[in-house]
C-alpha positions in Angstrom: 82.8 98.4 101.1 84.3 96.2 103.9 86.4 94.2 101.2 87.9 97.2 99.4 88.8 98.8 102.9 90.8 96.0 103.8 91.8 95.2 100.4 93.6 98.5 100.5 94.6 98.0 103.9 96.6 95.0 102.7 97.8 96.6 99.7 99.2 99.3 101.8 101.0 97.2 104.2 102.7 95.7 101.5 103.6 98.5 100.0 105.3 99.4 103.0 107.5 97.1 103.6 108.6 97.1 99.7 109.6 100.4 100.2 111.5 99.5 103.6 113.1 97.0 101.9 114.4 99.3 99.6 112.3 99.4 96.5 112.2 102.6 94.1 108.8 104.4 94.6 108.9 105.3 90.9 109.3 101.6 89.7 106.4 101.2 91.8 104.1 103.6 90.5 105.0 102.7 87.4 104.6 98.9 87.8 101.0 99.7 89.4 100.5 102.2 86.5 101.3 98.9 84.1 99.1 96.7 85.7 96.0 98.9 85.4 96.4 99.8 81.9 96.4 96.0 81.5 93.2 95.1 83.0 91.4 98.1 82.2 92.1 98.9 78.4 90.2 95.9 77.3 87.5 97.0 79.6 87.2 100.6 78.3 87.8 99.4 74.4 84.9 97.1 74.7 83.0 99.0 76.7 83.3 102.5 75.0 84.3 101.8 71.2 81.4 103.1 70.2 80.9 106.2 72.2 84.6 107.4 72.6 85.3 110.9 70.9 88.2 110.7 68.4 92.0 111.4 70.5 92.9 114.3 69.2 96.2 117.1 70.4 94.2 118.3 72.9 92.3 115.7 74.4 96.1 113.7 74.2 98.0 116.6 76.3 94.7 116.5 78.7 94.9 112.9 79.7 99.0 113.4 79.5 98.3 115.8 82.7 95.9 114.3 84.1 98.2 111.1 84.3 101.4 113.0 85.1 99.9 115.4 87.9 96.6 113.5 88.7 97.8 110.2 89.3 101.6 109.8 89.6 102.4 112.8 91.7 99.7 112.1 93.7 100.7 108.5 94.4 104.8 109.4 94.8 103.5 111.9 97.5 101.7 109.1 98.8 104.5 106.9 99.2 107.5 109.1 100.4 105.0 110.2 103.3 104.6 106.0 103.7 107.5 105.7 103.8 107.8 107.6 107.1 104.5 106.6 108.7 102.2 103.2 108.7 100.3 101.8 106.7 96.9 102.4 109.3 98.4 106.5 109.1 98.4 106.4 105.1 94.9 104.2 105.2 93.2 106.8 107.5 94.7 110.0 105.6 93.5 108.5 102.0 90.0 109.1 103.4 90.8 113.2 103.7 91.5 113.2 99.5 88.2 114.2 98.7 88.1 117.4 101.5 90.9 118.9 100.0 90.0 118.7 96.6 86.7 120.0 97.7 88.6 123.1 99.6 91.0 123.8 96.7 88.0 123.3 94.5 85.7 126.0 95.8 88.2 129.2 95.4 88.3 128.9 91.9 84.5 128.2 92.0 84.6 125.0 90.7 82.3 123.7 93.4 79.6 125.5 95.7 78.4 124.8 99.1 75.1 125.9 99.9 75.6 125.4 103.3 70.4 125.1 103.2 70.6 122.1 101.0 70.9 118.4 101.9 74.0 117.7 99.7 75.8 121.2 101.1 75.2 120.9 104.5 76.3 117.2 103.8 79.7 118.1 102.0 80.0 120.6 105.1 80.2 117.9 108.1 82.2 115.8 105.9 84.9 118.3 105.6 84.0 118.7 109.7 84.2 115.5 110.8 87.8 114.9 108.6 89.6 117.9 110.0 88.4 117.2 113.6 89.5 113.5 112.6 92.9 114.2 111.0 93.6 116.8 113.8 92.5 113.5 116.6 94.9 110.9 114.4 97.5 113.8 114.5 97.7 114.1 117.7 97.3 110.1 119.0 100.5 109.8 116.3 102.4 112.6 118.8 101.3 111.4 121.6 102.4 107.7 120.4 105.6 108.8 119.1 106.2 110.7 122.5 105.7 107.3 124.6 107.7 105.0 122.7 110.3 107.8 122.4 110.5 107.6 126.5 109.9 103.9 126.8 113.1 103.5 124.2 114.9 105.8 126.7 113.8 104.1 129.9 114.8 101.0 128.3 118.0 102.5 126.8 119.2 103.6 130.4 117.6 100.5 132.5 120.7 98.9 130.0 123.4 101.5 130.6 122.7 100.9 134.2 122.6 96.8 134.4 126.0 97.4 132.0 128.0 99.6 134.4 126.7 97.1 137.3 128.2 94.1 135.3 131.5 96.0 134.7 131.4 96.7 138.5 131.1 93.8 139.6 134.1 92.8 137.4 136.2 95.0 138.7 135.6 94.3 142.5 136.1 90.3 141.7 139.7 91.4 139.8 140.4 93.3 143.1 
């Protein structure tokens, strides 16, 4: 579990900078897309040719939306909101995926919590523990954005100041 955590920690930092560097996010997506349809067709035609139902219209327009909404739109998202955070803010919020499609699962009663059995009062401090922990990462982001925003000021006048010295001190030798 260790390896594909910091597999995807890698991945995701160099992601980043791609995108920094000015790289299309839908190139990307579908360059990713490419790759894994590459290594995993032979897998799944081996491995399922003889259980796969036949493709017909409607198992075809079910995978079309699962692949258009499921995966792409899910990974664009991903990457315009890296593109404005880090790759340790992306990392951390990939891990809140599976609360919110358990909380927009359960109004259309899709999925049930009952909150006296292991595996409800599991799902329940899961969703817990991620809201208090997005709402904690949240706020160290402000709080980190707030510091560096007054150290880049600090530093920003410390200059203006050791600038108008220097132009001072020109002046007075001039004189």
């Amino acid at each position: 579990m260790l390896a594909v955590e910091v597999a995807y920690a890698a991945m995701n930092t160099m992601i980043k900078t791609a995108i920094d560097e000015g790289m299309n996010r839908l190139i990307l997506i579908t360059l990713r897309q490419l790759i894994a349809t590459l290594f995993m067709a032979p897998v799944a035609y081996f491995r399922e040719r003889k259980t796969r139902p036949k493709l017909t219209t409607e198992i075809f327009v079910y995978l079309f939306f699962s692949a258009m909404f499921g995966t792409s739109l899910t990974q664009y998202l991903f990457f315009f909101g890296l593109k404005y955070t880090t790759a340790t803010f992306a990392c951390a919020f990939l891990n809140m995926v599976p609360v919110l499609t358990f909380l927009i699962a359960l109004p259309f009663r899709l999925e049930t919590l009952n909150v006296k059995t292991r595996a409800g009062i599991a799902k329940l401090l899961g969703i817990i523990i991620c809201l208090v922990g997005a709402t904690l990462l949240t706020f160290y982001k402000g709080l980190y954005l707030l510091l560096w925003g007054k150290s880049k000021k600090a530093h920003s006048s410390a200059a203006k100041t050791t600038e108008g010295n220097e132009e001072h001190q020109v002046q007075l030798q001039t004189v």
